[in-house]
C-alpha positions in Angstrom: 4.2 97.8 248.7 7.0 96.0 250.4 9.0 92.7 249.8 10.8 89.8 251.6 12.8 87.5 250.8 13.3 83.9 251.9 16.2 82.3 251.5 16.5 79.4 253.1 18.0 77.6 250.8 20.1 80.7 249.1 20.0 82.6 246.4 21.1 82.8 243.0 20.5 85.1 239.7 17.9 82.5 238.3 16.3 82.3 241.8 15.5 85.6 242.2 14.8 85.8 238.6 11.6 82.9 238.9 10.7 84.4 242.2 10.1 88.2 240.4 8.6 86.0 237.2 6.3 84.2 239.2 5.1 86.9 241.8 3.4 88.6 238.3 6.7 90.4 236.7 6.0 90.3 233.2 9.1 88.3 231.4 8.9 91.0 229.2 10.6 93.3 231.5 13.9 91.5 232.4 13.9 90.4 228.8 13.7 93.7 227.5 16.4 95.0 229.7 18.3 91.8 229.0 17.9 92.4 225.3 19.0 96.1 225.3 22.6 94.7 226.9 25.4 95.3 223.6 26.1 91.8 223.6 25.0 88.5 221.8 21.7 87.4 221.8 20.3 86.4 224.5 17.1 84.9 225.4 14.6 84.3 228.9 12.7 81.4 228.8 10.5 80.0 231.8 9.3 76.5 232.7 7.2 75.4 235.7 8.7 72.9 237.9 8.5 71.7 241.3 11.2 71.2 244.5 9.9 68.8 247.3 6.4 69.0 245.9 6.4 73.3 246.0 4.7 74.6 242.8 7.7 76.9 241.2 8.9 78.8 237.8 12.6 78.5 236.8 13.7 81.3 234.7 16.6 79.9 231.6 18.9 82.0 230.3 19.8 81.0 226.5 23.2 82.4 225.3 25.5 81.1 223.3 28.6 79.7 224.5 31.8 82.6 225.4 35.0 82.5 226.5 35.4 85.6 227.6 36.3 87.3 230.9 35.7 90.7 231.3 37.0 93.2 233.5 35.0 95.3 235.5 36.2 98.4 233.6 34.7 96.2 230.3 31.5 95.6 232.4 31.5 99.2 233.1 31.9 99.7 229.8 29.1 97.6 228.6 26.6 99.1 230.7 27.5 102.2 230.5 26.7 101.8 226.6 23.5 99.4 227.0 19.9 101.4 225.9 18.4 100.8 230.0 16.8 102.8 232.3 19.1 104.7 234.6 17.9 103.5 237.5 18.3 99.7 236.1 21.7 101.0 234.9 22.9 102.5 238.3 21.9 99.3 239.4 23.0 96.8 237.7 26.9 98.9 238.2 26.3 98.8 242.1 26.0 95.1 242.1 29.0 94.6 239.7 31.5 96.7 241.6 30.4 95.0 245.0 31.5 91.8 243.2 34.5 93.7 241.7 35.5 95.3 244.9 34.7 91.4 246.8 36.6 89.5 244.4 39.7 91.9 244.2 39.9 91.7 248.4 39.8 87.7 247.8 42.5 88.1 245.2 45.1 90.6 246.5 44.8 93.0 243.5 42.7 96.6 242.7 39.2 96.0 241.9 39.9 97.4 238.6 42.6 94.3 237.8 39.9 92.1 238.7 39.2 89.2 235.9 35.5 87.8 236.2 35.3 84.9 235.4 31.9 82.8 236.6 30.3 86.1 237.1 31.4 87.8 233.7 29.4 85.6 231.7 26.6 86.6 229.7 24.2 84.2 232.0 25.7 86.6 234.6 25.0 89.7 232.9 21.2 88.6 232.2 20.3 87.6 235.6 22.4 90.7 237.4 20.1 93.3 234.6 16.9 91.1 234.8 16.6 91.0 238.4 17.2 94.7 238.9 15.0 95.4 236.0 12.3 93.2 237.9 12.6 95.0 241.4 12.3 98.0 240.1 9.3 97.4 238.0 7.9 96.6 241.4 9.0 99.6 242.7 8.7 98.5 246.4 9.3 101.0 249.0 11.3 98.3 251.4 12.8 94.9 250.4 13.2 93.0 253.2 14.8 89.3 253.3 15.9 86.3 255.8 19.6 85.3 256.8 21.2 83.7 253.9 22.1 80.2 253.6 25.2 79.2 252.2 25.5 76.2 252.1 28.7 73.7 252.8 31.5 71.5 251.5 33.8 72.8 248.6 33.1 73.2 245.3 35.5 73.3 241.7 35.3 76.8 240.4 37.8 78.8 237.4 40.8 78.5 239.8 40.5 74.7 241.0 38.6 73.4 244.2 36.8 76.4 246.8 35.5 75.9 250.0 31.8 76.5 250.1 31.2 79.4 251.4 33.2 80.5 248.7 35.4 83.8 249.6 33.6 85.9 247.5 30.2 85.0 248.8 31.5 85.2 252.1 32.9 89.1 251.2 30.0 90.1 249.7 27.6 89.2 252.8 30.1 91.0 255.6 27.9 92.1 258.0 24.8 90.4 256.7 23.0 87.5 258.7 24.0 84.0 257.3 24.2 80.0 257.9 25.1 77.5 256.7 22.0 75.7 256.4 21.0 71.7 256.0 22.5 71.3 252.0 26.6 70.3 251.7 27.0 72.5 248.4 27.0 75.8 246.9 23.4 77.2 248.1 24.6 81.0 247.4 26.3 81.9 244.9 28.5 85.2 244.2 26.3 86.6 241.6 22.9 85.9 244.0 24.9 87.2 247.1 25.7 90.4 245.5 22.3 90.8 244.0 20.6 90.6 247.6 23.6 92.9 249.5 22.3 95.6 247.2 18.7 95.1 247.1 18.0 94.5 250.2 17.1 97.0 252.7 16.9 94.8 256.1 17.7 91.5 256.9 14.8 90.4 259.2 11.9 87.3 259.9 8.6 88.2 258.1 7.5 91.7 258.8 4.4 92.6 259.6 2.0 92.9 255.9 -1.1 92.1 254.1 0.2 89.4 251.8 -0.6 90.3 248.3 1.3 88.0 246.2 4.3 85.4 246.6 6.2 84.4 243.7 8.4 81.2 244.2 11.6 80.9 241.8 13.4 77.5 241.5 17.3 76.9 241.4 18.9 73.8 239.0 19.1 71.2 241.5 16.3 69.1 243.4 18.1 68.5 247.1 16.3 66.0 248.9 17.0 68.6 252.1 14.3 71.1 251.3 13.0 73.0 248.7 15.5 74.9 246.5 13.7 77.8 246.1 13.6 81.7 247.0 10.8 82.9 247.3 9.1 86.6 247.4 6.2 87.6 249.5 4.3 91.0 248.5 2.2 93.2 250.4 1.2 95.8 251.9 2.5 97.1 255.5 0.7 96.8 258.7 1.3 98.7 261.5 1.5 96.2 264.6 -0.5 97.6 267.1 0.4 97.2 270.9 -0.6 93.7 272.3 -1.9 94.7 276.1 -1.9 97.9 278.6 0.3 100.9 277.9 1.9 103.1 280.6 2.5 107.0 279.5 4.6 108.7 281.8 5.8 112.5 282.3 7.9 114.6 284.5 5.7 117.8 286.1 6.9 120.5 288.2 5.6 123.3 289.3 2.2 122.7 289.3 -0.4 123.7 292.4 -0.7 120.4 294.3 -4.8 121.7 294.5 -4.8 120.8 291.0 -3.7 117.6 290.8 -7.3 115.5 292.0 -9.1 117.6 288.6 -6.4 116.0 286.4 -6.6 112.5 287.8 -10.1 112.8 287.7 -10.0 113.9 283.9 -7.8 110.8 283.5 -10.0 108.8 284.5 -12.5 110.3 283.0 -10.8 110.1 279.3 -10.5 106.4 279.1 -7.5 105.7 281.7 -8.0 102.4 283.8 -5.6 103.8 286.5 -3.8 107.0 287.3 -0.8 108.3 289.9 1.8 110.4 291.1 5.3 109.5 292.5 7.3 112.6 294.4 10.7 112.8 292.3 13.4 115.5 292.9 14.6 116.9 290.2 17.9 119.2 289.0 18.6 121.8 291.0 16.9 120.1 293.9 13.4 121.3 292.5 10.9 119.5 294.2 8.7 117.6 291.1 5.8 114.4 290.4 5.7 111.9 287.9 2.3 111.4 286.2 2.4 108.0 285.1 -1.4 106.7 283.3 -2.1 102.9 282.5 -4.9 102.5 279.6 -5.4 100.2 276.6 -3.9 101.2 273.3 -7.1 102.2 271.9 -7.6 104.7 274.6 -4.3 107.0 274.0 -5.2 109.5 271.8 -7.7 110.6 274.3 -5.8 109.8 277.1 -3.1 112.5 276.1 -5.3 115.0 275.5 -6.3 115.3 272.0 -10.1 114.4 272.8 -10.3 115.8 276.7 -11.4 119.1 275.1 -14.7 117.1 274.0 -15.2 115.0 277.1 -14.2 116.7 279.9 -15.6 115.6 283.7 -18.8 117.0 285.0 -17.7 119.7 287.6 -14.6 120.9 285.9 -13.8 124.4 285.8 
């Protein structure tokens, strides 16, 4: 099964949190990793709701009011010594030191000096370990997603007013397709933006699938833009087949010029629509044809011989 992403109108934690929730994730499995996190207690709730008239579930973190702002060696730490899987745990660091490493570049200081603030909460911590936990009780075999919108304006954050896209945000998606998109405010934020620069395996328009599912997960605010939502489409793959006439082409030397009629013929014979040779010259001055064939997609196999054993011309030696 694979996965995309749309987010059109960003991404946060919660958002991809609803989207998992809602495309069938049991909220038993981000709570459960959530819950095995050494910290206080800290519930998932969810509650239907809908953004410009689009059915959604928003995903609410309870946790008690903190002060505290960890490190990334103490979120490290806390991880390190949290009962999860290890392949929630290897994730759940990956995302953390891509905000550690982004923030510490925004900063001017070592990753390792780096105070979280907004993103060392314990909201934080739940969303980073549910949505992990929730992707990889999917277990999809490609996770695929849209550009990114960011949104616009500025915004007040722990250190006074940010431009929106904040510096983080815009570290963390380097190299990544973004915009700005049609909301003037914070439509991505650092802990989403990491989340997807891990998950994701290619930034791309819908690929090619046989939808399964789609699970549609709703941010705080209602914009009057469009929706605030991310949502997940499921499915399985589909190869897309070719839309009109191939061409298959190969270089030949050395061959009796007698023999080239039969294998035109056979061509012909094996589902080809058209056949021909083209004198080329190749290294060394050797004197050589191109065989170029034109046939529909479905006739290939044969046309390359893998059937022409089984269907050979009448009169062929």
């Amino acid at each position: 099964m694979i996965g995309w992403l749309d987010l059109a109108a960003g991404a946060s934690g919660d958002m991809l949190l609803g989207a998992l929730v809602d495309a069938g994730v049991p909220l038993d499995v981000p709570a459960a990793a959530v819950a095995a996190l050494p910290v206080e207690r800290i519930r998932l709730g969810t509650e239907p709701v809908t953004r410009s008239g689009l059915g959604a579930t928003r995903v609410h973190v309870h946790a008690p009011a903190s002060s505290t702002h960890r490190t990334w060696s103490d979120v490290r730490s806390l991880l390190n010594a949290a009962a999860l899987d290890p392949a929630v745990r290897q994730g759940a660091l990956a995302v953390f030191e891509r905000l550690a490493v982004a923030e510490g570049r925004v900063h001017r200081v070592p990753p390792e000096q780096v105070h979280f603030h907004e993103v060392g909460a314990l909201d934080a911590l739940a969303d980073v370990v549910g949505v992990v936990a929730g992707f990889a009780h999917l277990g999809l075999t490609r996770l695929t997603a849209s550009p990114v919108a960011l949104g616009s304006g500025s915004a007040r954050g722990a250190h006074g007013v940010v431009p929106i896209p904040g510096p983080a945000v815009l570290e963390l998606l380097a190299g990544i397709p973004v915009v700005a998109g049609p909301v003037p405010a914070e439509m991505c934020t650092p802990t989403g933006a990491a989340l997807v620069a891990e998950l994701v395996d290619e930034w791309t328009t819908l690929p090619a699938l046989r939808v399964t599912r789609v699970g549609t997960g709703a941010g705080a605010r209602d914009p009057v833009e469009l929706p605030n939502v991310v949502r997940l489409v499921l499915g399985e793959p589909v190869e897309a087949a070719p839309s009109g006439p191939v061409v298959l082409e190969a270089n030949i030397d050395d061959l009796d010029p007698r023999l080239w009629p039969g294998v035109l013929d056979a061509l012909l014979a094996n589902g080809a629509s058209d056949a021909w040779l083209t004198p080329i010259l190749m290294k060394k001055g050797r004197p050589a044809h191109t065989l170029s064939v034109l046939c529909r997609p479905e006739a290939v196999p044969d046309v390359q011989g893998r059937s022409s054993r089984r269907r050979r011309p009448s009169g062929s030696g």
